[in-house]
ZAFILO-375858 format. One record per residue: x, y, z of N, C-alpha, C in turn; residue in one letter. Coordinates in pm, whole numbers, padded with zeros to 5 digits. Atoms other than C-alpha are relative to their C-alpha. Layout:
      npx      npy      npz     capx     capy     capz      cpx      cpy      cpz   type
        X        Y        Z        X        Y        Z        X        Y        Z      a
...
END
This chain:
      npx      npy      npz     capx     capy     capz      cpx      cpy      cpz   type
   -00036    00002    00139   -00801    00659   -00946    00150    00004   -00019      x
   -00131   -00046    00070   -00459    00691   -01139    00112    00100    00096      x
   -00025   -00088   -00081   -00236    00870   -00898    00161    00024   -00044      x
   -00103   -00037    00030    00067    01105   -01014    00053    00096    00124      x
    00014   -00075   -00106    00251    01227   -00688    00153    00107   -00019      x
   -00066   -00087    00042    00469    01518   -00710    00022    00008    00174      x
   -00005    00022   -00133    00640    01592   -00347    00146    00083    00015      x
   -00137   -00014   -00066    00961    01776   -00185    00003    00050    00142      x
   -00025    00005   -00156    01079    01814    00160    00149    00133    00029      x
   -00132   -00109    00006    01346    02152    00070    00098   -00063   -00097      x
   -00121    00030    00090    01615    01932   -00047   -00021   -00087   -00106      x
    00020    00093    00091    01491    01663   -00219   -00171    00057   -00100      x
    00176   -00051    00129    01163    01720   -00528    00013   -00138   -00057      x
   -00029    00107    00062    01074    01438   -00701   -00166   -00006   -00030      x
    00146    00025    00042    00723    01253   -00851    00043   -00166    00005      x
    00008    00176    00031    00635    00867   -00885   -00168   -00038   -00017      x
    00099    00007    00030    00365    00710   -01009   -00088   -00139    00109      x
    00039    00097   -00077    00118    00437   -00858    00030   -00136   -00090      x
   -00098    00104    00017    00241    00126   -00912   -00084   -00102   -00183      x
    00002    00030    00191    00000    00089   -01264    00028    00072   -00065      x
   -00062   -00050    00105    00092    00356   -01382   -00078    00048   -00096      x
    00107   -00051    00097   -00233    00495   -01546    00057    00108   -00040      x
   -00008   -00113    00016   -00148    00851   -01475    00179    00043   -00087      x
   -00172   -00045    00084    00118    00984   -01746    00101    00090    00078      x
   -00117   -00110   -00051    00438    01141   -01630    00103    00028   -00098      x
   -00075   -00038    00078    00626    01336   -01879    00086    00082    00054      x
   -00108   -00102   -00032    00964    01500   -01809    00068    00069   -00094      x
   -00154   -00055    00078    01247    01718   -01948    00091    00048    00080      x
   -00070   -00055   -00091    01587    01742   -01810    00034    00120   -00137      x
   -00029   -00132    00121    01716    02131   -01969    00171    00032    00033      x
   -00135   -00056    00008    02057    02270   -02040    00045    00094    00109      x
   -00006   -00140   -00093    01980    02546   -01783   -00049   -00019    00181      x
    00003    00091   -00144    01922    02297   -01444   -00124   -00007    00010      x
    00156    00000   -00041    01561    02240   -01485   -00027   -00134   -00033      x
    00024    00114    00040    01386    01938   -01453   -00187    00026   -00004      x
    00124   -00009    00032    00998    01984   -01588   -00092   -00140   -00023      x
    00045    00068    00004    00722    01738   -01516   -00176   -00007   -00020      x
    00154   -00051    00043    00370    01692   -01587   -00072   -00161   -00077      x
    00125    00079    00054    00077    01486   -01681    00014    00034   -00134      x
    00034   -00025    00123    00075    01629   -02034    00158    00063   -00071      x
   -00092   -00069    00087    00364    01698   -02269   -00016    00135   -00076      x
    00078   -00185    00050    00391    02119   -02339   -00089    00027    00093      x
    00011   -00086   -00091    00309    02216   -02016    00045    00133    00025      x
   -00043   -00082    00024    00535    02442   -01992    00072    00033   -00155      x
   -00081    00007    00097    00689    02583   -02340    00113    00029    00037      x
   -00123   -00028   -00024    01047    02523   -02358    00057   -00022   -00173      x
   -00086   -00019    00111    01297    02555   -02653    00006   -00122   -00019      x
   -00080    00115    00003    01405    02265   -02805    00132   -00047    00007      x
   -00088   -00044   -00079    01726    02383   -02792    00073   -00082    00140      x
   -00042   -00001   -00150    01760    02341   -02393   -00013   -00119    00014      x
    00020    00119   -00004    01629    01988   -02392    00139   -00102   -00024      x
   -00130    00106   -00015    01897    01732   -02267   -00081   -00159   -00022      x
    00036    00169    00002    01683    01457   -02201   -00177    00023    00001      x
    00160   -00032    00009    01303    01379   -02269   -00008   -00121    00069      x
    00004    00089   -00069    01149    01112   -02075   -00153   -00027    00061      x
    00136    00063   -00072    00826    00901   -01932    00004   -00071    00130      x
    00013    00122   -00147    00784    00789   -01555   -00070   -00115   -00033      x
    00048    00130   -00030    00739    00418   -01532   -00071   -00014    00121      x
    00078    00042   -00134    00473    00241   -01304    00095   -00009    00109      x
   -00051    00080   -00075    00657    00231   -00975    00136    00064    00032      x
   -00101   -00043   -00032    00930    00405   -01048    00031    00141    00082      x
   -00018   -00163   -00061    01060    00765   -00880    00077    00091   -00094      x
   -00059   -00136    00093    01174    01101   -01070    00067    00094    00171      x
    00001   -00067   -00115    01377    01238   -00763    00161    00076   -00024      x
   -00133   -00104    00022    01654    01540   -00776    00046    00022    00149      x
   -00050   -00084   -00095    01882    01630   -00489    00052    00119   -00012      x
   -00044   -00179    00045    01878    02017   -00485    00100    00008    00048      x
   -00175   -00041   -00081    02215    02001   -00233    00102   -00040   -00074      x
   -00107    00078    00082    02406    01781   -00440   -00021    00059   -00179      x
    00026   -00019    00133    02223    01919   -00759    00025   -00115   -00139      x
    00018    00134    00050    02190    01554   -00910   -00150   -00053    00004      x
    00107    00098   -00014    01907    01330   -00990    00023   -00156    00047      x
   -00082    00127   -00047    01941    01013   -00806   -00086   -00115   -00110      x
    00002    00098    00079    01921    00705   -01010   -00143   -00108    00127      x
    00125    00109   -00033    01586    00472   -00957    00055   -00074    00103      x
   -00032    00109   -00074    01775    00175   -00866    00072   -00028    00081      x
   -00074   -00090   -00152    02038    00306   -00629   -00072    00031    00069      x
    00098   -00035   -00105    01736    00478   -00429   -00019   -00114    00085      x
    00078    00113   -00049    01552    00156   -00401    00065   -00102    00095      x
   -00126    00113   -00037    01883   -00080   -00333    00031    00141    00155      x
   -00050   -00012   -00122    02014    00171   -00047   -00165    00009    00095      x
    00120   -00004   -00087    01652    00249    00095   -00013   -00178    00085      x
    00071    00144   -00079    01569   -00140    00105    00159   -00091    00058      x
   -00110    00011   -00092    01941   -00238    00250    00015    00073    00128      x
   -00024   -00077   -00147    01880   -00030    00547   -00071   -00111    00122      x
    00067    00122   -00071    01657   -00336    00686    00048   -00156    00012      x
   -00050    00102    00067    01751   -00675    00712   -00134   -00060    00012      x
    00141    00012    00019    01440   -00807    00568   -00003   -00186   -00014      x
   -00027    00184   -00057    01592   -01224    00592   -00052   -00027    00082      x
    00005    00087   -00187    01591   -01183    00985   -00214   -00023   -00020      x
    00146   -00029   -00058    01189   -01086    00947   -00085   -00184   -00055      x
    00117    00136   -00016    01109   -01496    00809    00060   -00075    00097      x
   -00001    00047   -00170    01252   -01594    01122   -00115   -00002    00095      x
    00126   -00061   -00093    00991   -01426    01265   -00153   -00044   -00035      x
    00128    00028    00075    00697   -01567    01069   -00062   -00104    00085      x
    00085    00109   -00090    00412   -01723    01277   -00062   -00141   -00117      x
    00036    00121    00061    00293   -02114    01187   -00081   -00019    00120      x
    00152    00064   -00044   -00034   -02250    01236    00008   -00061    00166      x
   -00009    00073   -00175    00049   -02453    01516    00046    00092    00112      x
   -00054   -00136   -00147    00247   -02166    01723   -00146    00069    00001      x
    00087   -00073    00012   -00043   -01953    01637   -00139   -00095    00135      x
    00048    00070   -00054   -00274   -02249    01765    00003   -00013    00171      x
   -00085    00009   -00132   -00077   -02262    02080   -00011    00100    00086      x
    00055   -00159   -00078   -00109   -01903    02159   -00134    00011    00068      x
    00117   -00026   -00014   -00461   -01904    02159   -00049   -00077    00114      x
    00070    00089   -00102   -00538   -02242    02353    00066    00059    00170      x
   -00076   -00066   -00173   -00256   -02099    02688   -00088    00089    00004      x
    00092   -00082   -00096   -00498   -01822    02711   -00135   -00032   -00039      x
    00053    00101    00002   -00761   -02035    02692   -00169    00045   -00091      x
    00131   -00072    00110   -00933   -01878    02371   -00034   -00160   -00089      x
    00021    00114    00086   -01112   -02183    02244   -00009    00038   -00226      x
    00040    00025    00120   -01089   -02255    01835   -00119   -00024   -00056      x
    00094    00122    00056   -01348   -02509    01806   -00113    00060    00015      x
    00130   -00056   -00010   -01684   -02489    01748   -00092    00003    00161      x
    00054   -00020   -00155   -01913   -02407    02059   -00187    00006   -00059      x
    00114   -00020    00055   -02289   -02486    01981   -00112    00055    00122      x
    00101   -00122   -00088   -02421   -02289    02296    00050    00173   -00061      x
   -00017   -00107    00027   -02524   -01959    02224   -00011    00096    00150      x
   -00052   -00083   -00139   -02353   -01691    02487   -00078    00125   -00012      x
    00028   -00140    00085   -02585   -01349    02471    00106    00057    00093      x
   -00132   -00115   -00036   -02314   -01210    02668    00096    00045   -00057      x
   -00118   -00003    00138   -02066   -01249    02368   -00052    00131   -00039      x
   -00015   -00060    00103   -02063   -00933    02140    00060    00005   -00089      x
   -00111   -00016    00126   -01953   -00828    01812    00160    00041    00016      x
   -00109   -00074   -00031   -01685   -00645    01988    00095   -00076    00094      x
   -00099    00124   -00145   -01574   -00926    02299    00017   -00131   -00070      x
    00016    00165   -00006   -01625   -01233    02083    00117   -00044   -00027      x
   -00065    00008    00012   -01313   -01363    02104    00058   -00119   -00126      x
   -00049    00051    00133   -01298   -01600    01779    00001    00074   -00109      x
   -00013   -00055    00072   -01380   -01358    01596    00141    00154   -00019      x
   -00144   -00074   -00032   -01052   -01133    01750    00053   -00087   -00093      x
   -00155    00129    00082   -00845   -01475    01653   -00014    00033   -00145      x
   -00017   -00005    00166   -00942   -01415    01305    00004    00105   -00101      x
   -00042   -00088    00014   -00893   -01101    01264   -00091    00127   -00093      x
    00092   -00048    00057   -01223   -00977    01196   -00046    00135    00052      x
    00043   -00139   -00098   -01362   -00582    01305   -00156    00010   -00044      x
    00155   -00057   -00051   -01655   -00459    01401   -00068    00042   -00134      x
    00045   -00060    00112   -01697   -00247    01059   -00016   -00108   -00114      x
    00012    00142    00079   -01626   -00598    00861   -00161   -00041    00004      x
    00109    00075   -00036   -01923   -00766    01034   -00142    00113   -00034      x
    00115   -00043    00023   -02184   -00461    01001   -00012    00055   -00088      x
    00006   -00063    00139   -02104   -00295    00686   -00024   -00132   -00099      x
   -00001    00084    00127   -02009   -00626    00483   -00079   -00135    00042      x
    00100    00172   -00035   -02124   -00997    00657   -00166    00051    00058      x
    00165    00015   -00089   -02433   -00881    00864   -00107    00029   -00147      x
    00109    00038    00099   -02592   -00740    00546   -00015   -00114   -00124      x
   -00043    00140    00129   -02458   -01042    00288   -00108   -00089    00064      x
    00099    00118   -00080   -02630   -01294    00560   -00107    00058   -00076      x
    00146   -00034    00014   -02963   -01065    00529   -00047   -00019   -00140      x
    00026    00030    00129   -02997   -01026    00170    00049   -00104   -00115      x
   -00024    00167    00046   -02791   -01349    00015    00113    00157   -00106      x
   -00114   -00025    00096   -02581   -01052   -00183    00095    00069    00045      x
   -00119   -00093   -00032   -02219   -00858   -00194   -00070    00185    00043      x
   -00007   -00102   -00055   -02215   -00566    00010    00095    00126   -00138      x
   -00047   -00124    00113   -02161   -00229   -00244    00084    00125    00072      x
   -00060   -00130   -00101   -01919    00078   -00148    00058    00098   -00088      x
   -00089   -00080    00065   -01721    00317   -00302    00130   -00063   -00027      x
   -00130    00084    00053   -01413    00257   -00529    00164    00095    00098      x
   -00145   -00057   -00056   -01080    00325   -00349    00001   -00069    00141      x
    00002    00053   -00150   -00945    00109   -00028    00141    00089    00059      x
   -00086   -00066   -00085   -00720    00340    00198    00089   -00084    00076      x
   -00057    00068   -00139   -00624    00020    00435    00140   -00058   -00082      x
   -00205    00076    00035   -00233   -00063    00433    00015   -00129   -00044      x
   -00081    00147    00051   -00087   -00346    00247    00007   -00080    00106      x
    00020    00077   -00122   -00161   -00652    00471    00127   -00007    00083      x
   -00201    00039   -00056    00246   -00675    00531    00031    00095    00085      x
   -00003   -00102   -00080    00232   -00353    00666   -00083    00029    00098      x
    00126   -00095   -00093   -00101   -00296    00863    00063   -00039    00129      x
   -00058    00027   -00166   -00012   -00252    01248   -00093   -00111    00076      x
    00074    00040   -00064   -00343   -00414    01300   -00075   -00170   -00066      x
    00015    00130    00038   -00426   -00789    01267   -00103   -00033   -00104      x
    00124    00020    00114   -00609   -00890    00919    00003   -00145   -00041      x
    00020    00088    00045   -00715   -01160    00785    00062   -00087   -00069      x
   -00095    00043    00092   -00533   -01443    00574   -00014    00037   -00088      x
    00011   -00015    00195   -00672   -01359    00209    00044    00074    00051      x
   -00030   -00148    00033   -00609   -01000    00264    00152   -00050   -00069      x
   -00141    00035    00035   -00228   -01132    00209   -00013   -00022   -00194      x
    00028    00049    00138   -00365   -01254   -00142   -00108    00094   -00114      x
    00090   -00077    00112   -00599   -00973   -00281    00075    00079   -00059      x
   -00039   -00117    00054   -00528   -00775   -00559   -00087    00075   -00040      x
    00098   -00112    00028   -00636   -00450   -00665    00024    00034   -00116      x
   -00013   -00046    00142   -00700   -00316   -00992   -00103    00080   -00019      x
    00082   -00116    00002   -00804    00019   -01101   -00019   -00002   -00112      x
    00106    00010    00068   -01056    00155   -01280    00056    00046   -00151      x
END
């Protein structure tokens, strides 16, 4: 669901929301070095008085204070030095094409093509086209094996845990690159 994350590590405190942005985030910076946050406006009672700044977290964005420096760092400064620490150009250098990909597979002499003998020595777990494509074990018996059986979508619980395809360590599929998610 909606996820408002609140978080510090000693020096740094901060919150951010998930990137829709269901869950409300209400702040106040105060006259007296406080910065108050919350799901609900009048969490805590404060004066009106003390109130410097009132304020709503955006989808996406961060609410983050440095207690050493005793500052709040600015959104887009965070984001700009965080994502300048990479050079994220060199990485479409690096981007595999069909044909390299192709190439890989045939030198170790994982056939593509179709094969109309059936191997029972193959498993779900050794078959090696189904490696190339970046399919797992839990894919095939949770979601395809029962779709085949009954002709419908496989049902589960709402919430997917698995990393952003860009990120996963472990080889996924092409759509994955193209699904989106949208909560409830």
């Amino acid at each position: 669901g909606p996820a408002l994350f609140n978080f510090t590590d000693g020096r740094y405190c901060g919150a951010t929301l998930d990137r829709n942005g269901l869950r409300p985030c209400r702040y106040y910076i105060t006259s007296d070095d406080r910065i108050i946050c919350g799901s609900e406006v009048g969490v805590i009672p404060i004066h009106n008085d003390l109130v410097i700044e009132k304020g709503r977290l955006e989808p996406g964005h961060m609410l983050l204070v440095d207690t050493k420096e005793g500052k709040i760092v600015d959104d887009k400064q965070l984001k700009n030095k965080i994502s300048s620490k990479v050079d994220f150009k060199s990485w479409l250098a690096k981007v595999i094409k069909f044909d390299d990909l192709y190439s890989k597979f045939s030198s170790k002499e994982i056939s593509l093509g179709s094969n109309t003998e059936l191997d029972e020595s193959i498993t779900t777990q050794t078959d090696k086209r189904l490696q190339a494509f970046g399919y797992t074990f839990e894919q095939l018996s949770l979601l395809l094996v029962p779709m085949a059986l009954s002709g419908k979508e496989a049902l589960g619980s709402m919430g997917n845990d698995a990393p952003l395809a860009c990120l996963n360590e472990n080889p996924v599929l092409l759509y994955e690159y193209f699904r989106q998610l949208f909560a409830q």
